[in-house]
Backbone as a printed PyTorch tensor [residue, N CA C, xyz], in Angstrom:
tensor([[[-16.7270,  61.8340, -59.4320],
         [-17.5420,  60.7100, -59.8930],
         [-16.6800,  59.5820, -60.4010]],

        [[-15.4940,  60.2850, -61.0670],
         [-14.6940,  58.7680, -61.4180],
         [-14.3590,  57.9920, -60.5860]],

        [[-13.5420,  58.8290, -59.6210],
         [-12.9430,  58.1100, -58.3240],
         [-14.0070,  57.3190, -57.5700]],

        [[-15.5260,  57.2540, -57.5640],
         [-16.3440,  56.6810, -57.2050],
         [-17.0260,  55.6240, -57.8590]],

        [[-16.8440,  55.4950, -59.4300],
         [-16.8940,  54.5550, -60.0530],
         [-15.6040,  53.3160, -60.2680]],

        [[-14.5000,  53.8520, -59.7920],
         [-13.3670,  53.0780, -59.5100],
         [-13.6330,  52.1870, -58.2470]],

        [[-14.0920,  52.8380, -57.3260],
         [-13.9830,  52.1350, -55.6210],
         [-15.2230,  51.1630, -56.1190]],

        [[-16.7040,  51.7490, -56.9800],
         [-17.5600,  50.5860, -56.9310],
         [-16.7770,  49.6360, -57.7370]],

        [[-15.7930,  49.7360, -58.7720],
         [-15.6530,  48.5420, -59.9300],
         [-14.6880,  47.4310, -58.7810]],

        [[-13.7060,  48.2820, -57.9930],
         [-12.9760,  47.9680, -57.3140],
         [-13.7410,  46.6980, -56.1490]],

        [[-14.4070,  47.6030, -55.8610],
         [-15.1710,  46.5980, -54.5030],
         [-16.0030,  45.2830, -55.2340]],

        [[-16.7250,  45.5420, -56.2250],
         [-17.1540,  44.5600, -57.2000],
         [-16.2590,  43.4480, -57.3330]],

        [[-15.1170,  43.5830, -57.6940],
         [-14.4330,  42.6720, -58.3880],
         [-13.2580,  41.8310, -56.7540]],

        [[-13.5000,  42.4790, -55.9740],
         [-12.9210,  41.9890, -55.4760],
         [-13.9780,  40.9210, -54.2130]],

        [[-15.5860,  40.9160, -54.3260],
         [-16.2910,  40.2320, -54.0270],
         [-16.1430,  38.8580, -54.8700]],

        [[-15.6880,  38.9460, -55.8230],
         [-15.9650,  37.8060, -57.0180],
         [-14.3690,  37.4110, -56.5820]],

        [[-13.6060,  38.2880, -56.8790],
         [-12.3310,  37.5150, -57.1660],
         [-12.0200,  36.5600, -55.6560]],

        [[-12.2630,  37.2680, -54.3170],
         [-11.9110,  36.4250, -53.0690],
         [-12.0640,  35.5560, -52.7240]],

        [[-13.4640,  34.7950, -53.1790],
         [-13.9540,  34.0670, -53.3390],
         [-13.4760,  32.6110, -53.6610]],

        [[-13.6060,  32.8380, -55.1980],
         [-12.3430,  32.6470, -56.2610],
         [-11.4690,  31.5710, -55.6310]],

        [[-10.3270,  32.3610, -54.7920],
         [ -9.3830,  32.5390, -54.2690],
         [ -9.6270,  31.5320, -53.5690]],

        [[-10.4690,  31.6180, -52.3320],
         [-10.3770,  30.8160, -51.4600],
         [-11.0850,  29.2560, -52.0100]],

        [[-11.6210,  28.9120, -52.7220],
         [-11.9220,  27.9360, -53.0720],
         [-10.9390,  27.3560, -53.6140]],

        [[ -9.9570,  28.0490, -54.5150],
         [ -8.4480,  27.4210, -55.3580],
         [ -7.7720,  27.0790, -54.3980]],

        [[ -7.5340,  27.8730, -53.2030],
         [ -6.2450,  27.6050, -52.3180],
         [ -7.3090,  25.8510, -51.3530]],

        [[ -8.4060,  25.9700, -51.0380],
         [ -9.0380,  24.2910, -50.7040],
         [ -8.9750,  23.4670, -51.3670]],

        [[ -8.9990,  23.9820, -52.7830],
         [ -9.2080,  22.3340, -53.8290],
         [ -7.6230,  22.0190, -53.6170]],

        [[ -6.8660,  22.9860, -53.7300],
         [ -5.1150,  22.1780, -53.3590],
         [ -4.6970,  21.4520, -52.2530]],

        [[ -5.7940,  22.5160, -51.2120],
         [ -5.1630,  21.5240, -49.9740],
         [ -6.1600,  20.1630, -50.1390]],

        [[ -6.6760,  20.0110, -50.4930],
         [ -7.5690,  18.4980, -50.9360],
         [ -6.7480,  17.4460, -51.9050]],

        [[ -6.0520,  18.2260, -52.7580],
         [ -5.0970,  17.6410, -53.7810],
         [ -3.9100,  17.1090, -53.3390]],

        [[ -3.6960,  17.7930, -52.6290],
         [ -2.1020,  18.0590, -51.8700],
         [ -2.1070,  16.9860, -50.8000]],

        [[ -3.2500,  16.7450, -49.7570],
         [ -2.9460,  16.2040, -48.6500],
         [ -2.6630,  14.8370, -48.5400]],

        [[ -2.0840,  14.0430, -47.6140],
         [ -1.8230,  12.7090, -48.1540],
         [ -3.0070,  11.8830, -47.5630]],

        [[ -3.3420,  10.5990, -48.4920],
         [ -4.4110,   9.5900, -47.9520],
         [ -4.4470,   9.3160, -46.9140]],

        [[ -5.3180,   8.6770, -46.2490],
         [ -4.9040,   8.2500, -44.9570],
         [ -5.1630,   6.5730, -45.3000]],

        [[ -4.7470,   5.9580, -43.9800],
         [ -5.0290,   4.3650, -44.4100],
         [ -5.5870,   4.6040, -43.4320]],

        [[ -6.7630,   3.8170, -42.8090],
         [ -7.6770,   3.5310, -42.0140],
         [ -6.4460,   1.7420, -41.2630]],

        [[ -5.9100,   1.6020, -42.1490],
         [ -5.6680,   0.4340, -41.6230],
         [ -3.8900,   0.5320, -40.3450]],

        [[ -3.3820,   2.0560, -40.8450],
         [ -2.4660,   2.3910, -40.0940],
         [ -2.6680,   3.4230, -38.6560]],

        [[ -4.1260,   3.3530, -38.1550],
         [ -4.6700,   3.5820, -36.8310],
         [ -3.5150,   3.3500, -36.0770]],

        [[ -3.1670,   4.0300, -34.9930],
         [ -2.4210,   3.8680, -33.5030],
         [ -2.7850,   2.6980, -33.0320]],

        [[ -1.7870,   1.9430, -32.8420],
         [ -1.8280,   0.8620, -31.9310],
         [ -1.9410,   0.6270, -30.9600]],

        [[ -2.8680,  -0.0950, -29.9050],
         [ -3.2230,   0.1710, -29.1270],
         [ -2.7970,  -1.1980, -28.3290]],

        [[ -2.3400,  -1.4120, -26.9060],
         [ -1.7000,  -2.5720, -26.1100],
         [ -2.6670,  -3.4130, -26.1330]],

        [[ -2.6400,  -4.5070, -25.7470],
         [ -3.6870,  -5.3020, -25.2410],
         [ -3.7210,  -5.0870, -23.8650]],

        [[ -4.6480,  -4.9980, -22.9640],
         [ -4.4850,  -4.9380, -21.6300],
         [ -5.0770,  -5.6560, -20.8880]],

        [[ -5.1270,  -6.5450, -20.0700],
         [ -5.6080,  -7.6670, -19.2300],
         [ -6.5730,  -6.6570, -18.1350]],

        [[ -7.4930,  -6.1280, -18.2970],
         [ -8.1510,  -5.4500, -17.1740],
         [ -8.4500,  -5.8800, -15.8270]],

        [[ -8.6870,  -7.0000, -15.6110],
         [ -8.3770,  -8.0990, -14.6430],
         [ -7.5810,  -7.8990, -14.1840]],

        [[ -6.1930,  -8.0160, -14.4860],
         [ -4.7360,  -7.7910, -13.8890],
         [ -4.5120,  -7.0500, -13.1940]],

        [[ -5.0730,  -5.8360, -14.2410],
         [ -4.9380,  -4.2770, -13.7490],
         [ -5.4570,  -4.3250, -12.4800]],

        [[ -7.2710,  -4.7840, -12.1180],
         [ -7.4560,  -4.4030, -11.1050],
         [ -6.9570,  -5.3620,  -9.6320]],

        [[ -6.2320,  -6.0910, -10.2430],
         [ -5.8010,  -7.2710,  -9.0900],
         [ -4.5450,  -6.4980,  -8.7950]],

        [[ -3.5960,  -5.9700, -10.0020],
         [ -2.1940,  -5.7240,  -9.2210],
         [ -2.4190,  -4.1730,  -8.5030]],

        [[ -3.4550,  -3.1950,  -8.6750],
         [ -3.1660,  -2.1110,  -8.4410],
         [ -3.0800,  -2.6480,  -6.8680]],

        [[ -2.6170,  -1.2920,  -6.5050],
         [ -2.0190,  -1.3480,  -4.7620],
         [ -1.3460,  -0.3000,  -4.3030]],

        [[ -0.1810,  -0.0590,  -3.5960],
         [  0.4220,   0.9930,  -2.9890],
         [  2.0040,   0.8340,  -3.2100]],

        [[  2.8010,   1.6240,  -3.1300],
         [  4.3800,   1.1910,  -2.9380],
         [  4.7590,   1.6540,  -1.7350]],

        [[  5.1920,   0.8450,  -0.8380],
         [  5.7440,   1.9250,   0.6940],
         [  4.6380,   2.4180,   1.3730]],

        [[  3.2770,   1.7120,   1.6420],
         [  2.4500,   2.3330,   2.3750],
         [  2.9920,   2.6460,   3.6470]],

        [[  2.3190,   3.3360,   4.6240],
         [  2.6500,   3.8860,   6.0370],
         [  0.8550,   3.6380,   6.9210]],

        [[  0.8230,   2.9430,   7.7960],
         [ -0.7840,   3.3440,   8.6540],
         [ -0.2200,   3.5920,   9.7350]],

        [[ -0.7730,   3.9290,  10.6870],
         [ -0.6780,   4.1400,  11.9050],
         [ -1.9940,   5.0060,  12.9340]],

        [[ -1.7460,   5.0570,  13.9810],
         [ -3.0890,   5.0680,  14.9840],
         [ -2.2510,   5.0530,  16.3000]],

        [[ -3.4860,   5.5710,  17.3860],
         [ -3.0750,   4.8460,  18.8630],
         [ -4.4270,   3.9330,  19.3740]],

        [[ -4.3540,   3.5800,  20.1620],
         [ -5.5480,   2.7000,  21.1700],
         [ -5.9760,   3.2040,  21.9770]],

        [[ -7.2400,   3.1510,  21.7860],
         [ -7.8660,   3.8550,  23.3680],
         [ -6.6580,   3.7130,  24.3360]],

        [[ -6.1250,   2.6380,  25.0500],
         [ -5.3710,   3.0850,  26.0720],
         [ -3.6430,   3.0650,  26.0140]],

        [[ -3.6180,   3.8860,  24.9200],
         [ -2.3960,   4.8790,  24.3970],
         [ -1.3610,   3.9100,  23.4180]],

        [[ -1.5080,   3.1170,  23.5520],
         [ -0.7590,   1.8960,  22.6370],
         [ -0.3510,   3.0950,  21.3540]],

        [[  0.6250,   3.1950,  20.4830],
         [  0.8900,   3.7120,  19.2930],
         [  1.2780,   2.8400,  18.1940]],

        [[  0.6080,   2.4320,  17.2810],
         [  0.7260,   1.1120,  16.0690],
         [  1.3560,   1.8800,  14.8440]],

        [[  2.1510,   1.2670,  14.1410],
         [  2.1050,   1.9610,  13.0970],
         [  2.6570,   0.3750,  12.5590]],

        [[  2.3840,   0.7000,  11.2680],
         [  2.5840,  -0.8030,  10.1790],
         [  3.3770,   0.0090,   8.8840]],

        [[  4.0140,  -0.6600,   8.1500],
         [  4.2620,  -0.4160,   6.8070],
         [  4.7510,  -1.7940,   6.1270]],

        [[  4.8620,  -1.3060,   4.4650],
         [  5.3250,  -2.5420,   3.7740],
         [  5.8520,  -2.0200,   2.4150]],

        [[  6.5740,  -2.9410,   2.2430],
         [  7.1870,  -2.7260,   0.7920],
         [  6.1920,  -2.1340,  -0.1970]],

        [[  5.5000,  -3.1100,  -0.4090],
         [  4.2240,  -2.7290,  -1.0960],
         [  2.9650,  -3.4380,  -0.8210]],

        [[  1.5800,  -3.0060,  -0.7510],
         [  0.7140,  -3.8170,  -0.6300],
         [ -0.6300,  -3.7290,  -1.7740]],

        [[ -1.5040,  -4.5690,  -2.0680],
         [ -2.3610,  -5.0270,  -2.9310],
         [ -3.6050,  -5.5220,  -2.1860]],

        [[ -4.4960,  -4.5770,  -3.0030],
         [ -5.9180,  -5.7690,  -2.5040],
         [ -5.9880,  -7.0420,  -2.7420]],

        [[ -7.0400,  -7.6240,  -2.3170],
         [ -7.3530,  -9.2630,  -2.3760],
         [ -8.2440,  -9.2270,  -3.3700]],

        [[ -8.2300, -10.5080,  -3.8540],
         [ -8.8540, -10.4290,  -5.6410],
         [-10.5020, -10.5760,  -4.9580]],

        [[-10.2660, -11.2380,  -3.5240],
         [-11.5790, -12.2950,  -3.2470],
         [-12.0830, -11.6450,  -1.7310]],

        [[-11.3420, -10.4950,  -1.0630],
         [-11.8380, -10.0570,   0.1400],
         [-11.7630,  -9.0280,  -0.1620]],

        [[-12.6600,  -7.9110,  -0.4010],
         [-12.6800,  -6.3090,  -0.7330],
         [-11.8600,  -5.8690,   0.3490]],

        [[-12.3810,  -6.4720,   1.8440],
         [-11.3530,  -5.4040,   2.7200],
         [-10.1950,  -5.9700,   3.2560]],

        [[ -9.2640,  -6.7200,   2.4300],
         [ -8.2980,  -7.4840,   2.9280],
         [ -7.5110,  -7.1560,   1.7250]],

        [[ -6.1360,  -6.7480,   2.2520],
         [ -5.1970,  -6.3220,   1.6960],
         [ -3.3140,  -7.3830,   2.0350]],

        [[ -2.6890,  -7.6610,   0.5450],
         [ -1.9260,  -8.2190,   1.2010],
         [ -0.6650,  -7.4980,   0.5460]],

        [[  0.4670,  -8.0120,   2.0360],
         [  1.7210,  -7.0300,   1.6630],
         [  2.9670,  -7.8510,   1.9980]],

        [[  3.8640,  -7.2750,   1.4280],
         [  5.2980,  -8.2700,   1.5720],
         [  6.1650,  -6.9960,   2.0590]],

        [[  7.0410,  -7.3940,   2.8780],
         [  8.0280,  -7.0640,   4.0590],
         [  7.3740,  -6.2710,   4.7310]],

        [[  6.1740,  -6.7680,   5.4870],
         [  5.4980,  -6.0870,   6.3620],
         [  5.8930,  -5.7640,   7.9890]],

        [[  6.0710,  -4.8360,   8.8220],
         [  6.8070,  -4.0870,   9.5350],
         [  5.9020,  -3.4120,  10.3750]],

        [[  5.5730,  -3.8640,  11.6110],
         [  4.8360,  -3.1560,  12.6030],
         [  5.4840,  -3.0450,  13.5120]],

        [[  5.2380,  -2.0570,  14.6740],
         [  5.6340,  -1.4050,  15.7990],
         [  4.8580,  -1.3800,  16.8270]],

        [[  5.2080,  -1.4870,  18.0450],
         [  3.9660,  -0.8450,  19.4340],
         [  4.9930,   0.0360,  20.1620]],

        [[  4.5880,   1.2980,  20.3400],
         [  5.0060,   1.8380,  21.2990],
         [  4.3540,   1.9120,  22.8580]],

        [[  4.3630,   1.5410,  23.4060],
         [  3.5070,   0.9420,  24.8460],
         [  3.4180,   2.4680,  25.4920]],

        [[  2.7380,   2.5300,  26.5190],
         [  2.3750,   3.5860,  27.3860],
         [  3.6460,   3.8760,  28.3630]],

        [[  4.2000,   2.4370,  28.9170],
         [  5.3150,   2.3170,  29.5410],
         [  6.5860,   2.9060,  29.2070]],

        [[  7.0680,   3.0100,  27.7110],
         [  7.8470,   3.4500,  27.1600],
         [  8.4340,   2.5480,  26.6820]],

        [[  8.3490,   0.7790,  26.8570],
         [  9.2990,   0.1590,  26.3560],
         [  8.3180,   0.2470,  24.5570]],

        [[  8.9200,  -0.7200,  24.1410],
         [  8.1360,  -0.9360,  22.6530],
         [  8.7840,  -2.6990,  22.1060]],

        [[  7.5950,  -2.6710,  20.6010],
         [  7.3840,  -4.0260,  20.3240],
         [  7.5670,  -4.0820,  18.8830]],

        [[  8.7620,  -4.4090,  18.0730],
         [  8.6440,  -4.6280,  16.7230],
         [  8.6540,  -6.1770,  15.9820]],

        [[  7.5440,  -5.9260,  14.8910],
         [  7.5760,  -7.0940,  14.3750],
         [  7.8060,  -6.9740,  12.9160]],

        [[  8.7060,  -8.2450,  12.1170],
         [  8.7190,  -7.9430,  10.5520],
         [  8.4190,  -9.7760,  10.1340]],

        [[  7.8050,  -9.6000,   8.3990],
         [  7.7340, -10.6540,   8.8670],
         [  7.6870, -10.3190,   6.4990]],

        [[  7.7530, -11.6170,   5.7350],
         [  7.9430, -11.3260,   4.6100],
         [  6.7920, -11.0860,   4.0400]],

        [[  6.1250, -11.4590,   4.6950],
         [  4.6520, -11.1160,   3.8180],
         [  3.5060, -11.3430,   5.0140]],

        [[  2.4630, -10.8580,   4.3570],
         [  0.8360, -11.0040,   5.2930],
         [  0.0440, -10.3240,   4.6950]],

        [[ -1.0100,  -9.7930,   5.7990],
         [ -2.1270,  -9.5390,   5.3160],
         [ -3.0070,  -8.6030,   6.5790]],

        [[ -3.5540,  -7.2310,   6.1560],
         [ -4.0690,  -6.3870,   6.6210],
         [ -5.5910,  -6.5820,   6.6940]],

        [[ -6.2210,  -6.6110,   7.5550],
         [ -7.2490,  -6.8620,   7.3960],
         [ -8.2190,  -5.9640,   7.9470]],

        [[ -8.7260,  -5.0540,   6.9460],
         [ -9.9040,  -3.6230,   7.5730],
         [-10.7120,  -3.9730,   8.4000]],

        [[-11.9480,  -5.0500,   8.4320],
         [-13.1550,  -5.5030,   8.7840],
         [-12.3210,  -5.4720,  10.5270]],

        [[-11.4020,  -5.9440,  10.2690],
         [-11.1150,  -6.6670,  11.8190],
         [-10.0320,  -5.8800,  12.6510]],

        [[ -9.7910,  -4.8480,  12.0610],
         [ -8.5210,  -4.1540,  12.3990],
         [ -7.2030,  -5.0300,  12.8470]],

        [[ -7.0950,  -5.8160,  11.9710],
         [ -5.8670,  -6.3740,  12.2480],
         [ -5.1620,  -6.6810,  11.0810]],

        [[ -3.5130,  -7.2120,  11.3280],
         [ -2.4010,  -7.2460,  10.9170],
         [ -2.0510,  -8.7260,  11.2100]],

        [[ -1.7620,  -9.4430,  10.1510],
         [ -1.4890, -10.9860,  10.3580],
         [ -0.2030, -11.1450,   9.2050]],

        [[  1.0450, -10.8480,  10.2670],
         [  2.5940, -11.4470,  10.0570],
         [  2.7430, -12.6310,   9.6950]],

        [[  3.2690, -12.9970,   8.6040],
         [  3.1720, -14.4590,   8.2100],
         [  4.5770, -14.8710,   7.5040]],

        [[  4.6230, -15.7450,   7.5040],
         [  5.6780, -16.4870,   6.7520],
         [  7.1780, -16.3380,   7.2220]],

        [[  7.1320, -16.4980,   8.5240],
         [  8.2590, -16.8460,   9.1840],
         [  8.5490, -14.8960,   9.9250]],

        [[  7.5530, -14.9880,  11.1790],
         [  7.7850, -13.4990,  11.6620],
         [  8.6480, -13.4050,  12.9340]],

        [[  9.0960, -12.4330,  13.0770],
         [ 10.1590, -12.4500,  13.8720],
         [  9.9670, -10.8900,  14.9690]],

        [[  9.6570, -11.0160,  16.1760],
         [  9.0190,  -9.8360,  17.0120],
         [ 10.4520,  -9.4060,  17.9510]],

        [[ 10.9630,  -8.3150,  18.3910],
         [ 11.7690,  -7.9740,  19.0370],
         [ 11.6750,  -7.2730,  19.9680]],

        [[ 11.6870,  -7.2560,  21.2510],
         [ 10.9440,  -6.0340,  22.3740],
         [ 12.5170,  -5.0470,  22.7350]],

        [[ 11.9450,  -4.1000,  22.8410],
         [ 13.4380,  -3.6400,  23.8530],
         [ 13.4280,  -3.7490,  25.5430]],

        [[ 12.7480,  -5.2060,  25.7090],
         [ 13.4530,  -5.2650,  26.8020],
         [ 14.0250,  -6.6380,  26.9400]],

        [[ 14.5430,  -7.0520,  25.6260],
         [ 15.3990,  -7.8970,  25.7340],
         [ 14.8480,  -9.0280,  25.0760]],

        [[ 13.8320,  -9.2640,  24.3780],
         [ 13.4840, -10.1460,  24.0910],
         [ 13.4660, -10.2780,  22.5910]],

        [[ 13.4600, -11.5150,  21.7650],
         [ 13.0200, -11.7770,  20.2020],
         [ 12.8220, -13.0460,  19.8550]],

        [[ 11.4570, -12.3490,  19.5080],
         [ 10.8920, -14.1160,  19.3770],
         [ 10.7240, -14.6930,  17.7990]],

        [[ 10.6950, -15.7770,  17.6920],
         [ 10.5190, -16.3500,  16.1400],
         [  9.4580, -17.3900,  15.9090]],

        [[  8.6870, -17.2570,  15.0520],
         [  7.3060, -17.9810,  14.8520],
         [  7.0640, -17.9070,  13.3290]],

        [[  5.6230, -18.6310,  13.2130],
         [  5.3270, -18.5800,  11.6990],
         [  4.4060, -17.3020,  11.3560]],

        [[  3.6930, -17.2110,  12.7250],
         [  2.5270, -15.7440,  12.3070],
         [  2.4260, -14.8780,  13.4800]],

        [[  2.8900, -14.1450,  13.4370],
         [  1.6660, -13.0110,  14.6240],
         [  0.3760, -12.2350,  14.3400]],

        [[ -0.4320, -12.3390,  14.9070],
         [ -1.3100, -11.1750,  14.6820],
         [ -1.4420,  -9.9310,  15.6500]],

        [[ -1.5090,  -8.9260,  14.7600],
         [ -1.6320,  -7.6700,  15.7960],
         [ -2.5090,  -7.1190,  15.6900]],

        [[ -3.2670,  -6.6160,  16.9250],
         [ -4.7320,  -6.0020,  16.6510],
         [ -4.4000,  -4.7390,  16.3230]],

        [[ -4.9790,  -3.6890,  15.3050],
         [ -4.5400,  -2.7850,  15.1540],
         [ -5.5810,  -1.4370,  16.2610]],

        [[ -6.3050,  -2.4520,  16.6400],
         [ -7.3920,  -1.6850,  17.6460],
         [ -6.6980,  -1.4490,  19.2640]],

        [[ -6.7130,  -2.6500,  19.5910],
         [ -6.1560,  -2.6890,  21.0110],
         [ -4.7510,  -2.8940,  21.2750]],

        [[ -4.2330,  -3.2620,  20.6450],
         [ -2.6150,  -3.1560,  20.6350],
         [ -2.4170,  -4.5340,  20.7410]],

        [[ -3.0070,  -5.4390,  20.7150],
         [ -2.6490,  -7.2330,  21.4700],
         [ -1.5740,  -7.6390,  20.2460]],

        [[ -0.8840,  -8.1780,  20.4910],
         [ -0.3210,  -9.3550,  19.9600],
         [ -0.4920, -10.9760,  20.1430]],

        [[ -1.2540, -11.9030,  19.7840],
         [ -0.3550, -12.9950,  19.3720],
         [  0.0880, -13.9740,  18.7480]],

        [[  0.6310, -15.1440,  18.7790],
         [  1.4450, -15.6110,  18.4460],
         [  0.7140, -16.8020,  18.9780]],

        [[  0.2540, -18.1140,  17.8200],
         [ -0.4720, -19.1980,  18.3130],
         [  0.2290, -20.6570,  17.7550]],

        [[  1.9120, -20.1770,  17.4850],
         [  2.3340, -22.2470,  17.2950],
         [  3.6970, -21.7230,  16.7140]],

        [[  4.6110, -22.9170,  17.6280],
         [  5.8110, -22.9210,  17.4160],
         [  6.8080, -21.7100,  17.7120]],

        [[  6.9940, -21.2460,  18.9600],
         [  7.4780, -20.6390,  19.1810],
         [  9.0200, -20.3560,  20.0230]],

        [[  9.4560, -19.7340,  19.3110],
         [ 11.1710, -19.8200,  20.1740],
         [ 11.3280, -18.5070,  20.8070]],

        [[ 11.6860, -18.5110,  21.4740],
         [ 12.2910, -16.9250,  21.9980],
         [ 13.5480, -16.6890,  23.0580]],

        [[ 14.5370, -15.8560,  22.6470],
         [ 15.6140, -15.6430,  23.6780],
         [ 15.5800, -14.3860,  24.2630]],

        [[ 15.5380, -14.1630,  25.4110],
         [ 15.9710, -13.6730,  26.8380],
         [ 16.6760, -13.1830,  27.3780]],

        [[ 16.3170, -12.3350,  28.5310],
         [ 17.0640, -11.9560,  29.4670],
         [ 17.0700, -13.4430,  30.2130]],

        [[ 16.2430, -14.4200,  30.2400],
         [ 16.2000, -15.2390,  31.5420],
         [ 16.7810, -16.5320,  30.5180]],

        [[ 17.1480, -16.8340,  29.4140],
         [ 17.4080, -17.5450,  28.1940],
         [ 16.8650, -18.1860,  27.4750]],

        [[ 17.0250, -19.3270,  26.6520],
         [ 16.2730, -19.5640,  25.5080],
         [ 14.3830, -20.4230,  25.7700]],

        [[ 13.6190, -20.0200,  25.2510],
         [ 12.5240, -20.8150,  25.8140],
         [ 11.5960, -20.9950,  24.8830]],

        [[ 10.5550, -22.0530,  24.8230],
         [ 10.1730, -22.6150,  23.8540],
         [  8.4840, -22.2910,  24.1390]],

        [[  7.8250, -22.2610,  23.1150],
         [  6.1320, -22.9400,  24.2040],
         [  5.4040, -22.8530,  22.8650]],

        [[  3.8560, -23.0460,  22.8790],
         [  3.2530, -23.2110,  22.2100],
         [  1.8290, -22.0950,  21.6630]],

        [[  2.1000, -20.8980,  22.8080],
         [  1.3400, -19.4750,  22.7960],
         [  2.0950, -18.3750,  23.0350]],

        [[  1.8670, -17.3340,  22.3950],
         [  2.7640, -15.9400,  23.1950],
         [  1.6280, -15.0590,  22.9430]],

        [[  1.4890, -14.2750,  23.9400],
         [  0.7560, -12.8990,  23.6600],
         [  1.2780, -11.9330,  24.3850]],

        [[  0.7590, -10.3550,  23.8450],
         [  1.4670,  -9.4630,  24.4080],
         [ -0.0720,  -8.6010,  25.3760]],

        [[  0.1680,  -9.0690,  26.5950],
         [ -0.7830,  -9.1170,  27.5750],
         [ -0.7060,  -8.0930,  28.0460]],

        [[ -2.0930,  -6.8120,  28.1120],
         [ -1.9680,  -5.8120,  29.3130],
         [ -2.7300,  -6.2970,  30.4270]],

        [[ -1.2170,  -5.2320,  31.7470],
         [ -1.6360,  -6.4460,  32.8470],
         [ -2.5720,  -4.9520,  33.6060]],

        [[ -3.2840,  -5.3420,  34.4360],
         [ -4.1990,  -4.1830,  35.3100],
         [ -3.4230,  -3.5970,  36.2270]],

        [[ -3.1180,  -2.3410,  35.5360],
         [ -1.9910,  -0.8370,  36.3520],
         [ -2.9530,  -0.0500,  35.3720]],

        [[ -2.1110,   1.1260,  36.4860],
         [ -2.2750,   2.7620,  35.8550],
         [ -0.5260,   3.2450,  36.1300]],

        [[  0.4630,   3.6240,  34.8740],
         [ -0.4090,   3.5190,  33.3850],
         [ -1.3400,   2.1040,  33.1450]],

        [[ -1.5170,   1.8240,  31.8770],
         [ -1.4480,   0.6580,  31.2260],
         [ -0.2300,  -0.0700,  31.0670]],

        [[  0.1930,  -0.7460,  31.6630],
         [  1.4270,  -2.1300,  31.2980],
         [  1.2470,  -3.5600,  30.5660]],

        [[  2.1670,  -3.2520,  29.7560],
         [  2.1070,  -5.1240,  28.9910],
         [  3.1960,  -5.8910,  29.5520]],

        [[  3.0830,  -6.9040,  29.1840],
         [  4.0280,  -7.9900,  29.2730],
         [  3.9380,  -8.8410,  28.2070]],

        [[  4.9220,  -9.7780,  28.1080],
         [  5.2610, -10.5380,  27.0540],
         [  5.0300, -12.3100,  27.9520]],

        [[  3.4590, -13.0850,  27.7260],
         [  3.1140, -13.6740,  28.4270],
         [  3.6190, -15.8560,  27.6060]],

        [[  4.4050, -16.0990,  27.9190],
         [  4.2380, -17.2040,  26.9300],
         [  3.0520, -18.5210,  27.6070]],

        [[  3.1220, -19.2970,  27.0110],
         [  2.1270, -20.7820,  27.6130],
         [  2.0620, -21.7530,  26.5260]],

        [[  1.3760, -22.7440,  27.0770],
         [  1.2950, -24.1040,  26.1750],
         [  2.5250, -24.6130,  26.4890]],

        [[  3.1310, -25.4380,  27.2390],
         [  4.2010, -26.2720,  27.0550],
         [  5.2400, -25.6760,  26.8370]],

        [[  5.5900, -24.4620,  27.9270],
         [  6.7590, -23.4370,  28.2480],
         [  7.9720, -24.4260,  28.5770]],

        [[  9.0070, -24.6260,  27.8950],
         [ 10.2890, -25.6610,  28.1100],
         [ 11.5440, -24.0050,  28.1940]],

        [[ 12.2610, -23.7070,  29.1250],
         [ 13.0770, -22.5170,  29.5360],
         [ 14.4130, -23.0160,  29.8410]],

        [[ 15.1020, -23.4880,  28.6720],
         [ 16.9140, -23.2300,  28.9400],
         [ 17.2300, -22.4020,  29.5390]],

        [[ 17.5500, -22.1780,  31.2210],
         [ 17.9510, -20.8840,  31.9900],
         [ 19.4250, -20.3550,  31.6340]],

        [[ 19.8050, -19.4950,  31.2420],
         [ 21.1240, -19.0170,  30.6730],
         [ 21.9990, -18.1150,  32.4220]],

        [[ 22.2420, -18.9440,  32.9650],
         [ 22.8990, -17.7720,  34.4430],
         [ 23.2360, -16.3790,  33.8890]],

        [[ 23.5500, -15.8150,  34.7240],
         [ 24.0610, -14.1620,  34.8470],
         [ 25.9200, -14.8240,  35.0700]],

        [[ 26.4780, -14.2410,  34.0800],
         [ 28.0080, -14.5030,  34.1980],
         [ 28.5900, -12.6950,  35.0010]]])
């Protein structure tokens, strides 16, 4: 019976005392903790949200595709950005397209900047573009456009280009498929074609 009046005094006192306890050890941490200032909140940037959504864009994009009749396009650019004012128009600097033709020759163009354009599937080289074929040709202008659908190229003012046949001037270039099987292009100029003939030495 003692030993049973010990465990009740025991268990008694230690309902009261824990208690106790835990309320002393809160009022300290209440005592103890430091103020806060409401006025030393995390600082937060200012951010131009506007900006944000004008500069977001890509770094090093890559597209590419073929054409119904086998054309292979591929484009890239340093970096490119939407248009603040055309949802599906995108613009890019050191922009860089390719045609690989059916024929096997091919068509590169670079140019410092332009503009991609979804609605229309095209690619508009601007600001001084410069196209190179491997079959001898490179031409220099202010814009090309490339369809990213059909493979066309062209080229509508001020144009120079040197040759296998030599230097020649005109006022149109396009990159024309001519009616074969495969599909064949050519590199077609017009408008006031002026042709410095360079002989075969």
């Amino acid at each position: 019976m003692a030993n049973a009046d010990r465990y009740s005094r025991l268990v008694l006192w230690l309902k009261v005392s824990l208690p106790l306890a835990a309320l002393a050890i809160l009022s300290t941490l209440f005592f103890v903790a430091e103020t806060l200032d409401p006025e030393a909140a995390i600082p937060y940037a200012s951010v131009d949200v506007a900006q944000v959504l004008r500069d977001q864009g890509a770094t090093a994009p890559n597209f590419g595709g073929v054409t119904k009749d086998g054309v292979k396009v591929a484009l890239s650019a340093s970096a490119i950005r939407p248009d603040a004012d055309q949802r599906m128009q995108w613009t890019g600097s050191d922009l860089k397209a390719r045609l690989d033709l059916p024929s096997g020759s091919s068509v590169s163009i670079d140019s410092p900047i332009g503009v991609v354009d979804a609605s229309q599937q095209e690619a508009i080289l601007r600001g001084g573009a410069t196209l190179e074929s491997s079959t001898g040709y490179r031409v220099t202008t202010d814009q090309i456009s490339t369809s990213l659908e059909t493979g066309t190229v062209v080229a509508e003012s001020g144009i120079v280009a040197v040759g296998p046949p030599g230097e020649l001037t005109a006022g149109r270039m396009t990159l024309k498929r001519m009616d074969s099987t495969p599909p064949n292009y050519h590199l077609v100029f017009q408008d006031g074609v002026r042709l410095v003939f360079t002989p075969v030495r």
